[in-house]
C-alpha positions in Angstrom: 111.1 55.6 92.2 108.6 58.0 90.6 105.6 56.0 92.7 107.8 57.7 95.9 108.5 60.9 94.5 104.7 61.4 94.0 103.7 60.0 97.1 105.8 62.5 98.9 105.0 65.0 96.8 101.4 65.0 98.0 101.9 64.1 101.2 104.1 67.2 101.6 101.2 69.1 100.5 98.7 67.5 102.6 101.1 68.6 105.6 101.4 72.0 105.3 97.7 71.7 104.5 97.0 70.8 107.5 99.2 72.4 109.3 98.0 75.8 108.3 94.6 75.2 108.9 95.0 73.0 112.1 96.9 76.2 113.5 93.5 78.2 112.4 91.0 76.2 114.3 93.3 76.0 117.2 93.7 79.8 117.6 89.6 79.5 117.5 89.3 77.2 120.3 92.1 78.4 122.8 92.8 82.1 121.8 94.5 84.0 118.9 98.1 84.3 121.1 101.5 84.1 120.8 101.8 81.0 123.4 99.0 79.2 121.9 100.7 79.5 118.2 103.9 78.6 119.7 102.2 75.3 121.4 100.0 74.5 117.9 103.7 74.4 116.3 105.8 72.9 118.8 103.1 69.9 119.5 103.2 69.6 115.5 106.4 68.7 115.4 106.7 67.2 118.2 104.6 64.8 116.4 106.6 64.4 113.3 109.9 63.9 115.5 108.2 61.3 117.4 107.0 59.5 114.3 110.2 59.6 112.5 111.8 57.8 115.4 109.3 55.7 116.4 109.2 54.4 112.3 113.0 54.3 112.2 113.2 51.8 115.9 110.2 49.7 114.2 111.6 49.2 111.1 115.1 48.1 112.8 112.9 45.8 114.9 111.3 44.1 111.9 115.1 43.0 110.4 114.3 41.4 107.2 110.8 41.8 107.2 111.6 45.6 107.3 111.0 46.3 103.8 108.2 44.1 102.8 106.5 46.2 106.4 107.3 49.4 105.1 105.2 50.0 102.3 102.4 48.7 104.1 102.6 50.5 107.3 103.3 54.2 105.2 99.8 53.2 103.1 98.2 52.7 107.0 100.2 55.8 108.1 98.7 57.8 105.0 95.0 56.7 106.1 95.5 57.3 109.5 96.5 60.9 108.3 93.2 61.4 106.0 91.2 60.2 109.2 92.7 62.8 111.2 91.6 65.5 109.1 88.2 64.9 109.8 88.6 64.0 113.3 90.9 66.9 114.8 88.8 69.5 114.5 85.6 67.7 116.5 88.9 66.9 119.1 89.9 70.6 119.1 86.6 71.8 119.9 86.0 68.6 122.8 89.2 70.0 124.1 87.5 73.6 124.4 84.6 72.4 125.8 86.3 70.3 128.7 88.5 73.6 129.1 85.3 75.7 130.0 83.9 73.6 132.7 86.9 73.3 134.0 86.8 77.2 134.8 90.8 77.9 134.9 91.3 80.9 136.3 94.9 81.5 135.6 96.4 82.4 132.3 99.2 80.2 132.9 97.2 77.0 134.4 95.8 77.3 131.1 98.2 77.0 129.0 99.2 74.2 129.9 95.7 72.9 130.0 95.6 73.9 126.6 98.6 72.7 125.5 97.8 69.3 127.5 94.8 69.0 125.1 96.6 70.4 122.2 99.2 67.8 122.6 96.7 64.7 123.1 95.4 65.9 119.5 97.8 66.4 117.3 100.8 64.6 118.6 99.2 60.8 117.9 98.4 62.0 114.3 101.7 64.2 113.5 103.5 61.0 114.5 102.2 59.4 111.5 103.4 62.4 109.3 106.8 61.9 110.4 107.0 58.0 109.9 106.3 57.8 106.1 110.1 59.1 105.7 111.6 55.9 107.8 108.6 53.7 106.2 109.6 54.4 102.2 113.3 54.3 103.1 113.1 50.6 104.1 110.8 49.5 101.1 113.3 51.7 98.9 116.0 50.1 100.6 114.6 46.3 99.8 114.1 47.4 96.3 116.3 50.1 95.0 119.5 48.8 97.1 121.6 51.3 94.7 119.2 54.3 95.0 118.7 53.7 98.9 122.1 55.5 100.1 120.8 58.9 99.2 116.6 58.2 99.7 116.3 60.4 102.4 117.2 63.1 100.2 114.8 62.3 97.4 112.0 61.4 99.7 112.8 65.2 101.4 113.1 67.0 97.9 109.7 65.5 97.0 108.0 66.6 100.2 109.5 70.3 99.6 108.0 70.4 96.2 104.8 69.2 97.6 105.1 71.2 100.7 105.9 74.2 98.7 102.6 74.2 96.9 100.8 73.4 100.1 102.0 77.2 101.1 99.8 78.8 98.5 97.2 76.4 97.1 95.6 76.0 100.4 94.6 79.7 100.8 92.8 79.1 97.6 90.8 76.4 98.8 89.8 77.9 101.9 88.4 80.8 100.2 86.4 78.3 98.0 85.1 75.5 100.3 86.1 77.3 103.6 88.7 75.3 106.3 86.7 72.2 107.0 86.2 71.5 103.3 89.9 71.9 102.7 90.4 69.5 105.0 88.2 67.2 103.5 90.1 68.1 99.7 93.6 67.2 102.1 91.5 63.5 103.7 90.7 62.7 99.9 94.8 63.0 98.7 95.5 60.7 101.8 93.1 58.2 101.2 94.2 57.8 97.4 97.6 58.1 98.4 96.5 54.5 101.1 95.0 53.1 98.3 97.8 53.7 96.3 100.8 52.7 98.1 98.6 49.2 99.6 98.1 48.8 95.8 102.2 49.4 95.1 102.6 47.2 97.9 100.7 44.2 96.4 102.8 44.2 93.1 106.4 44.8 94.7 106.0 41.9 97.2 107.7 39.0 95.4 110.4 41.9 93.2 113.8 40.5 93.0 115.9 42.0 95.6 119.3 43.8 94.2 122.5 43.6 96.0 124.1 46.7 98.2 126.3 48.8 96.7 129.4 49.8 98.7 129.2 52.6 101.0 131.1 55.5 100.4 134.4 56.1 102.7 133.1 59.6 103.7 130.0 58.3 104.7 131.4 55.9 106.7 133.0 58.7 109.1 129.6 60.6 109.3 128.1 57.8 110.1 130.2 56.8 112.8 130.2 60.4 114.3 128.5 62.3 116.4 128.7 65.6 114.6 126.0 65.3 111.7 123.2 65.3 114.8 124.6 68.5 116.6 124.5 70.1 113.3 121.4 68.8 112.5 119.6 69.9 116.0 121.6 73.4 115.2 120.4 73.7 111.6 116.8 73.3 112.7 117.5 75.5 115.8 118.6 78.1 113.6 116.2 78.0 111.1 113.1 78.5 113.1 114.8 80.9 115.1 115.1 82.7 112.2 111.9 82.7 110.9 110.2 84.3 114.1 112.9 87.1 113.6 112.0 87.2 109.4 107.8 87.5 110.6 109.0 90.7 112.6 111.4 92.2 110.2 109.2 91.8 106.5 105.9 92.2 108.1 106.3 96.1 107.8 106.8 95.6 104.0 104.5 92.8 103.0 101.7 93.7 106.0 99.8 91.3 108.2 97.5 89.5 105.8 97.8 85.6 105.5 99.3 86.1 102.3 101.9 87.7 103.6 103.1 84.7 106.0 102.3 82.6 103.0 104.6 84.5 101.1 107.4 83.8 104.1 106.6 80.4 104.1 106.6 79.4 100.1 109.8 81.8 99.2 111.3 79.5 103.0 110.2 76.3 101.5 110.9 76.9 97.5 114.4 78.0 98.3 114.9 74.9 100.2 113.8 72.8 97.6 116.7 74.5 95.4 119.5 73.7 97.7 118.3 70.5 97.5 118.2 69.7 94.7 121.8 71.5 94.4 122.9 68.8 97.0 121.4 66.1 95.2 123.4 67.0 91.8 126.4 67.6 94.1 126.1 64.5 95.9 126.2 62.7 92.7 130.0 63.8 92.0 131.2 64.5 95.3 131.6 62.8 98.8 132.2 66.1 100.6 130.7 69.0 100.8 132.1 72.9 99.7 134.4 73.8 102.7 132.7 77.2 103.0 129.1 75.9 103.1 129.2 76.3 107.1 130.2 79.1 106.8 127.8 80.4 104.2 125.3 79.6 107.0 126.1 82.4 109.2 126.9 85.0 106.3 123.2 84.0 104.9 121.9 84.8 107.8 123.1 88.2 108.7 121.6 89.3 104.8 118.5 89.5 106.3 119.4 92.6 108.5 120.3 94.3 104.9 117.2 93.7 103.3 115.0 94.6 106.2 117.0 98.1 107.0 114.5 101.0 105.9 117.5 102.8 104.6 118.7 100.2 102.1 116.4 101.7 98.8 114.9 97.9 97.6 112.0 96.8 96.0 109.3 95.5 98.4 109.8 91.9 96.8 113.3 92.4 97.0 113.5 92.4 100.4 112.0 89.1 101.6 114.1 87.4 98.6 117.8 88.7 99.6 117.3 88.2 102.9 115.4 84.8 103.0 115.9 82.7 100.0 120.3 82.3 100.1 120.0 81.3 103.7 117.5 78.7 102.9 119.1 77.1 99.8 121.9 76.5 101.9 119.7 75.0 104.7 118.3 72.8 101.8 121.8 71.4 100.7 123.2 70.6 104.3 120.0 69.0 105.8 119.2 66.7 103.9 123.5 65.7 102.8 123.6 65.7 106.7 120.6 62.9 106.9 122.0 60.8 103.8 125.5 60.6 105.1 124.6 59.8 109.0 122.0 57.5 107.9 123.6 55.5 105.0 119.8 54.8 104.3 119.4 52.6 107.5 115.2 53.8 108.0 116.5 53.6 112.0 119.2 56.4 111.8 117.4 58.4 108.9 114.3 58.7 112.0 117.1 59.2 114.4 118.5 62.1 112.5 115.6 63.7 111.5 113.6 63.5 115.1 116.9 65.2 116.3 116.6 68.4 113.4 113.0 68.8 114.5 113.9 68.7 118.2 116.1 72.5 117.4 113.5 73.4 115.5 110.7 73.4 118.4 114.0 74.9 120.6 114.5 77.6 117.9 111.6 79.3 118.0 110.9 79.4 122.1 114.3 80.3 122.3 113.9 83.0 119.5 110.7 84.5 120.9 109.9 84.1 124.4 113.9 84.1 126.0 115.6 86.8 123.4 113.1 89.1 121.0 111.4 90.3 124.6 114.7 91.3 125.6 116.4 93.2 122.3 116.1 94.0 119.0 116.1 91.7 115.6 119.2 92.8 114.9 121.3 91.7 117.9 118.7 88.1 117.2 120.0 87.4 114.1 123.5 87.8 114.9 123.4 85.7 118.3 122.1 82.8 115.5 124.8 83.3 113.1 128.1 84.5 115.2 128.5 80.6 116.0 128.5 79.5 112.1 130.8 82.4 111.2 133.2 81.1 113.8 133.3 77.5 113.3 133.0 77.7 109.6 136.2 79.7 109.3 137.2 75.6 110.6 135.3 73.4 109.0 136.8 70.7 110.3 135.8 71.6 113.7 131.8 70.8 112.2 132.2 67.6 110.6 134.8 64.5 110.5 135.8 65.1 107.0 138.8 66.5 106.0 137.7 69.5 104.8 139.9 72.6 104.0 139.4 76.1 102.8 141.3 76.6 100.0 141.1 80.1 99.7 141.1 81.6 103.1 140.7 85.0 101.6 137.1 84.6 100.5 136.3 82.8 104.1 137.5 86.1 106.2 136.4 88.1 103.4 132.5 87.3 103.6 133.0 87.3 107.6 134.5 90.8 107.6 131.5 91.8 105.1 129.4 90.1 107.5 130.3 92.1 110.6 130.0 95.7 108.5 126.3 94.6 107.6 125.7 93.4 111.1 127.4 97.2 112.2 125.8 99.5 110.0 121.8 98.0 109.5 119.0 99.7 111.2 116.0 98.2 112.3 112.8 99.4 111.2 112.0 101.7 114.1 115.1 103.6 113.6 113.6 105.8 110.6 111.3 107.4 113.4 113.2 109.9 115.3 110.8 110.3 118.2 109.9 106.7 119.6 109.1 104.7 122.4 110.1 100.9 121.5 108.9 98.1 123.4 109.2 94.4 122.6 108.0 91.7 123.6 107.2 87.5 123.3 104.3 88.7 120.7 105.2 92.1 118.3 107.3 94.7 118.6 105.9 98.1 119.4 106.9 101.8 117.8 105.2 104.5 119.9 106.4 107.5 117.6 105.1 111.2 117.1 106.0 112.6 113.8 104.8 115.0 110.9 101.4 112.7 110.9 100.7 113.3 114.5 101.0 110.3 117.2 101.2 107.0 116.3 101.3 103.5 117.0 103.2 100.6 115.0 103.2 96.7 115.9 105.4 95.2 113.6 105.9 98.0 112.1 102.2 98.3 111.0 100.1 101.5 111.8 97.3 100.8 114.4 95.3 103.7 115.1 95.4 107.1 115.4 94.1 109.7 118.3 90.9 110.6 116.4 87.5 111.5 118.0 85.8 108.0 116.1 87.1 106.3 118.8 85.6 108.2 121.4 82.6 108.1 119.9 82.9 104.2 120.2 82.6 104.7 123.7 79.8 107.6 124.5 77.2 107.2 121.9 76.4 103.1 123.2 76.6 104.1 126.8 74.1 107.3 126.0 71.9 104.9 124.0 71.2 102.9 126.9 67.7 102.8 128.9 69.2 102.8 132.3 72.8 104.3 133.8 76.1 101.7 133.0 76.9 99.5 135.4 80.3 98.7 133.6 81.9 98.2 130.3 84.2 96.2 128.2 86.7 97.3 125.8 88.1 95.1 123.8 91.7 95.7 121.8 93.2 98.5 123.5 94.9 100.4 120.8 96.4 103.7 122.0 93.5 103.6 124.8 91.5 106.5 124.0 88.2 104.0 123.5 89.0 102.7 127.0 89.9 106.6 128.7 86.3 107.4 127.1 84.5 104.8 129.1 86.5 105.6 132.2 85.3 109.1 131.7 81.5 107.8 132.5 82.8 106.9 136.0 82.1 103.3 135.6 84.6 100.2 136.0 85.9 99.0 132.9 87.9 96.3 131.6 90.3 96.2 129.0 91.4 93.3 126.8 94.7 93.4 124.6 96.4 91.2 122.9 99.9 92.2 122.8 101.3 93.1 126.3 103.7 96.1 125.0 100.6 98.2 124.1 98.9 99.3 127.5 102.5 100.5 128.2 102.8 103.2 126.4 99.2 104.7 127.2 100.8 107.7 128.9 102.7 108.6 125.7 99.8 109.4 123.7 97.1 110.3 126.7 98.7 112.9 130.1 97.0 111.3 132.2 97.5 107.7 130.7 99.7 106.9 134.1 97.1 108.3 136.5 94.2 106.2 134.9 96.0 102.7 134.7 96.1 102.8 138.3 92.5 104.1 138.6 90.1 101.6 140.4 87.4 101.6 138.1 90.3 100.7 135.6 91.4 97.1 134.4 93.3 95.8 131.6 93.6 92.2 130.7 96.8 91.0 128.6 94.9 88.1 126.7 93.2 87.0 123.7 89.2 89.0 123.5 87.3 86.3 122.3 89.0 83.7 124.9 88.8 86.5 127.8 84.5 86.7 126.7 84.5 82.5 126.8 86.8 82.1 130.7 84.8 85.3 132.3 81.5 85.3 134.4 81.4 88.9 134.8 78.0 90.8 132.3 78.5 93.7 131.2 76.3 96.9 129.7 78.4 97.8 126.8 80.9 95.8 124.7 83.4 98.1 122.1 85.4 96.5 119.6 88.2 97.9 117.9 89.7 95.3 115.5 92.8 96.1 114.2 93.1 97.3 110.4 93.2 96.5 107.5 90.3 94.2 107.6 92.4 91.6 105.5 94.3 91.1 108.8 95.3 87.2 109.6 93.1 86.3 112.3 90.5 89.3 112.5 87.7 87.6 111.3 87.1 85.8 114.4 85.7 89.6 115.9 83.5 89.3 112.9 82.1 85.6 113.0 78.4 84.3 114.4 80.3 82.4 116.7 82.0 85.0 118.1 78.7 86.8 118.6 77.5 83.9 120.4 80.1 84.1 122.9 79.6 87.6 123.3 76.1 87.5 123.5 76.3 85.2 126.6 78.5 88.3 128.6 76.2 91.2 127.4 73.6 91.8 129.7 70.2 91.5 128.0 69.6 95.0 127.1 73.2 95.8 126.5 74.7 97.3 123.6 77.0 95.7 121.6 79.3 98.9 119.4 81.2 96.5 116.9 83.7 98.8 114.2 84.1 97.5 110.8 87.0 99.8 109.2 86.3 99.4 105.6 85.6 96.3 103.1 84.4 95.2 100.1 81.2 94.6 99.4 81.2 91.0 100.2 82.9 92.0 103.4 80.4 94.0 104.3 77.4 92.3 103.7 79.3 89.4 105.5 79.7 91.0 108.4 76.3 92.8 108.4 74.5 89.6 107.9 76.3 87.8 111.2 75.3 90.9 113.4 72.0 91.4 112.1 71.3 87.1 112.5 72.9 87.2 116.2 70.8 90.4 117.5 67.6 91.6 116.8 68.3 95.1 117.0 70.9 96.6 115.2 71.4 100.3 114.0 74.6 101.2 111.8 76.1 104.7 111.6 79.0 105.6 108.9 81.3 108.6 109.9 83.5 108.7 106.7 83.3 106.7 103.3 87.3 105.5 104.4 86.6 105.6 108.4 84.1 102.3 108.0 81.0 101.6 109.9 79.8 101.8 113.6 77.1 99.2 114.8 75.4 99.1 117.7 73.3 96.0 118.6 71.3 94.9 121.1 68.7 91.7 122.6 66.2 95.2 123.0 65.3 98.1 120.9 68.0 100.9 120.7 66.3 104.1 121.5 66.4 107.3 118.8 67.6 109.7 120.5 68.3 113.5 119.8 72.1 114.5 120.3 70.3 117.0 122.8 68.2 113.8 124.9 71.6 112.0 124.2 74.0 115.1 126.4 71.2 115.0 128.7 72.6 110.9 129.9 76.3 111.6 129.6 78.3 112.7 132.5 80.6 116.5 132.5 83.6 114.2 131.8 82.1 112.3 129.7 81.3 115.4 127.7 84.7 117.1 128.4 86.3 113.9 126.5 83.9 114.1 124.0 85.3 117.7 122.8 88.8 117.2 123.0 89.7 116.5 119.6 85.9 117.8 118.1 85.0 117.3 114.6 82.5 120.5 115.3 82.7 123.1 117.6 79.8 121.9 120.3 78.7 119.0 121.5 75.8 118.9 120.3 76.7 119.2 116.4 79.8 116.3 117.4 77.0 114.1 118.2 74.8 115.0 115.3 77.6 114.1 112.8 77.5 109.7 112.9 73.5 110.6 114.0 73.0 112.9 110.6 74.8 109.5 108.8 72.7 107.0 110.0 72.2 103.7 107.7 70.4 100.7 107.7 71.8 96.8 107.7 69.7 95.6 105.0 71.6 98.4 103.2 74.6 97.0 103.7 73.7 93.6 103.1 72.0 94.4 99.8 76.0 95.7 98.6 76.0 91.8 97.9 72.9 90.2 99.0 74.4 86.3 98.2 76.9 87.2 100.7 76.7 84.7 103.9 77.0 85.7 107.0 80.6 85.6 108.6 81.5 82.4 109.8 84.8 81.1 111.7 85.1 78.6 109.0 84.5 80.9 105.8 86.4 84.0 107.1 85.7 85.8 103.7 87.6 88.7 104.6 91.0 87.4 105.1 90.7 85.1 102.1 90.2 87.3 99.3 93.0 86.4 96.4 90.2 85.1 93.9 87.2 87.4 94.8 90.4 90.6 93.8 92.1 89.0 90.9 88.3 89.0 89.3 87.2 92.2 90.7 90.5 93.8 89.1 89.9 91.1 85.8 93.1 89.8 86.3 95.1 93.8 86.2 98.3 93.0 88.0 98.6 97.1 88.7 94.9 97.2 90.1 96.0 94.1 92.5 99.0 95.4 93.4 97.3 99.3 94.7 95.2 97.5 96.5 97.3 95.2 98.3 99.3 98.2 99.0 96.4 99.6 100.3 96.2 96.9 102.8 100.3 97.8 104.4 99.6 101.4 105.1 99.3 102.7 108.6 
């Protein structure tokens, strides 16, 4: 059995490989969105679902021959897989392409274009992910007749351990080799894992065959019952569910970087693989389960509203671990004890069972964040998932066929009634902000709040902006710099707005792009005339991913600001950074436009990456540095940028123009505001030469989100160094 356990050990870790970086160059092709995340997922396991079931009917098909076939088809399934690694990305970016002359104009026509072509590439090769499980069981089941009762189990605690280290080894890869040659690290395990199994294969073919053991009596009734697959399609409903809820309420403690999600998805998977292994010692004594383990469920899940309330004093790492990790381990025991018991370790109803959990868990998280997080708060979330498992596990005998009883009904209404207070007295994040505006939505939840540190925006609790005259600046000096008067300009993430206001100011129509839908709403709470200017002509704002709005428009335009959201270690924020991102843009700048890209801060490395893609997609670039923390303006262009005076510079700008200029000044006239980024003027091959081995930016070396290694030696391994500057990285 230890040839299984470390086939699924790396075979869970070449899925959640994959997985992560599949999701990556997805959000590249078709947008960095809510919907298109939601589709990458739900096709994903759509895929494993269909495998599992399709394996399970197979190997029923094949009768005797079943588990001879197995072993043979999960090798073949395993190279399949390793092919796929090199293949889906060339299918993602066909898929693109096909998208662009198809010239979709509506954002709904294409997503489901997208997700058409989503679909057609990952659910053929997902489907071969989910049929090892059924595969192994019947080659098990032909050889380990006493073991194969309880093989789903096994096989699912090996992939958890191997999925678990898949969570965090992967970002170290892709900050070595980059995404493609991760993948290539993940088509490598595969193929040895083929070779392996074809190989295990050869030597188990003529094995004596043992007789069956009896089944147990308890399993008996679960597997003549229908009850194991509603809980298991509401165990995987409620699980995902919960996690969209646990991205919203953590994310304010351990920030936005893909660490952080890691973090989420290792402590998710690693308490799993506890449970589990709890079940599988249980299992060996008992034939049923603890009567208050359904109920456990619900409690679990109300815990996290206690560790994410602001007023509950915690450690940061505390936070994710109380209100994560117990609901989890319990998720562990019962999903795989519901699988073993259905299933009797028949490979048909193993597939059966497990297609079903993955069905509620591509329902959990649509229902979780596009039907009830748009519509009210975390809180009320998390207890619509867990009022049902409070009040049928109070009966466990309602859940399952067993006879089950709670002995001690004390501690059952007990951890109810302590359920309830924690469900009545938590606070949400927002609620430490006495002056707000909240907003939610399918994508973040927004905190429009105006406190001792002056207006301020949160999404998902993390601090966006602030009403500062830098951002104006973004706006006036590339529209003075040009040679002729705008025609037009783009603006892409809108932030409080004041970037976009500024260009409005010139009297020219402008566009805005924003990714989250909540945020143009509250425009009039930080700007008077916020209201009056969303329904300006000249004004338009477009609820959609920048770089897909640049690839799906036809329209030029004279000036192009981006505003990427800080820190610069944000997941996903490289692709506003990357050569190809530049190329896009390029194609939507008119030729002697100006291109005013912000880089907040960085490390050297950062920098110089980020220099080096500008300076190698324009010709003409000039960089201006306001404060050492406030980052770097660049302007680029196709033509030379003039150098201009501030006094030629007043001479192009409009009296509104020049009215917004001065409304927060830095210096008391216009012409010293001006003066201050022209006084601070830099050069790119400065920048670059911070870390001149530094390659330019690149969608598949994004150098600024992956940055674990580059830190650990840069702070030689100083666990307080690492931490301040990861808590550099969460504040607003």
């Amino acid at each position: 059995m230890i040839w299984y356990f470390l086939f699924f050990f790396v075979s869970g870790f070449c899925g959640i490989l994959y997985e992560i970086v599949w999701l990556r160059l997805s959000m590249a092709q078709f947008g960095v969105t809510s919907a298109l995340v939601s589709i990458v997922l739900s096709m994903f396991m759509a895929g494993l679902g269909v495998g599992s079931w399709a394996s399970g009917w197979l190997m029923r098909r094949s009768g005797d021959r079943a588990g001879a076939l197995g072993l043979r088809l999960y090798a073949l399934a395993e190279l399949l897989i390793g092919i796929s690694a090199l293949l889906v990305p060339l299918q993602l970016r066909w898929g693109r392409m096909l998208l662009e002359k198809t010239g979709l104009p509506s954002s709904g026509t294409y997503y489901l274009a997208s997700g058409f072509c989503v679909a057609l590439t990952l659910i053929p090769w997902c489907a071969c992910m989910g049929a090892t499980i059924p595969l192994a069981m019947a080659s098990i089941k032909s050889t380990f007749r006493d073991e194969s009762a309880s093989s789903f189990s096994f096989l699912y605690l090996a992939n958890v351990v191997g999925a678990t280290v898949g969570a965090i080894v992967p970002l170290l890869l892709i900050e070595l080799y980059g995404f493609h040659g991760t993948l290539r690290i993940g088509a490598v395990c595969n193929a040895a894992l083929a070779v392996s199994a074809f190989s295990l294969a050869t030597k188990t073919r003529n094995a004596p065959q043992a007789e069956p053991s009896a089944p147990i009596e308890s399993a008996k009734q679960y597997s003549q019952s229908w009850r194991p697959l509603v809980l298991l399609f509401a165990t995987g409903l409620t699980s995902m569910g919960l996690e969209v809820v646990w991205i919203r309420q953590f994310t304010p403690y351990l920030g936005t970087m893909v660490y952080a999600f890691a973090a989420i998805l290792a402590l998710y998977l690693l308490s799993t693989l506890l449970g589990s292994k709890i079940y599988r010692a249980w299992g060996k004594k008992h034939s049923v389960e603890p009567g208050l383990i359904w109920l456990g469920l619900g409690f679990c899940a109300v815990l996290s509203l206690a560790a994410a309330d602001p007023t509950f004093r915690l450690l940061t790492f505390l936070r994710p671990i109380i209100g994560i990790a117990p609901f989890s381990m319990v998720l562990g025991f019962v999903t795989p004890m519901l699988v073993d018991r259905w299933s009797e370790g028949n490979p048909d109803r193993a597939g059966t069972a497990y297609a079903t959990n993955v069905a509620g868990c591509i329902l959990g998280p649509l229902l979780s964040g596009f039907i009830l997080l748009p519509f009210t708060s975390e809180r009320w979330v998390v207890c619509i998932f867990a009022l049902p498992w409070l009040v049928f596990g109070l009966n466990p005998q309602w859940l399952t066929s067993t006879p089950l009883r709670l002995q001690r009904n004390w501690v059952a209404y007990a951890m109810v009634l302590l359920a309830a207070q924690l469900a009545w007295v938590s606070k949400g994040y927002e609620t430490q902000f006495p002056n707000r505006v909240v907003l939610r939505d399918s994508t973040a939840t927004i905190v429009a709040t105006d406190g001792d540190k002056g207006k301020r925006l949160l999404v998902n609790g993390i601090g966006i902006t602030a009403l500062t005259p830098v951002t104006k600046l973004m706006a006036h000096l590339p529209l003075a710099e040009l040679n002729h008067p705008p025609q037009n300009a783009l603006d892409i993430c809108f932030g409080m707005g004041t970037t976009f206001r500024s260009l409005l100011s010139w009297g020219i129509p402008s566009t805005a792009v924003e990714l989250v839908p909540s945020v143009p709403r509250v425009f009039p709470y930080y700007h008077p005339d916020g209201a009056q200017l969303l329904h300006s002509p000249l004004a338009r704002i477009v609820v959609d991913d920048g770089r897909r709005f640049l690839e799906r428009t036809s329209e030029q335009f004279d000036v192009i600001t981006i505003d990427p959201p800080p820190p610069i270690e944000a997941a996903g924020s490289s692709m506003l950074y990357s050569k190809e991102f530049y190329a896009v843009l390029t194609q939507r700048l008119r030729h002697d436009g100006i291109l005013q890209q912000w880089l907040p801060e960085g490390d050297p490395v950062v920098r110089s990456s980020v220099a080096r893609a500008i300076a190698e997609s324009f010709p003409y670039v000039r960089v201006f540095q306001y404060f050492p923390a406030y980052g770097y303006q660049f302007l680029a262009s196709r033509e030379p940028i003039p150098v201009r005076t501030s006094a030629q510079l007043l001479e192009r700008m409009p009296e509104a123009a020049v009215r917004d200029l001065m409304e927060w000044p830095f210096d008391p006239t216009p012409a010293q505001e001006l003066d201050y980024p022209l006084h601070r003027e830099t050069t790119v091959a400065q920048i670059i030469a911070a870390d001149p081995g530094a390659q330019a930016m690149h969608d598949d070396r994004p150098v600024n989100e992956y940055v674990i290694l580059r830190k650990l030696n840069a702070t030689q391994f100083q666990p307080k160094a690492l931490l301040a500057w990861y808590d550099h990285t969460r504040e607003p």
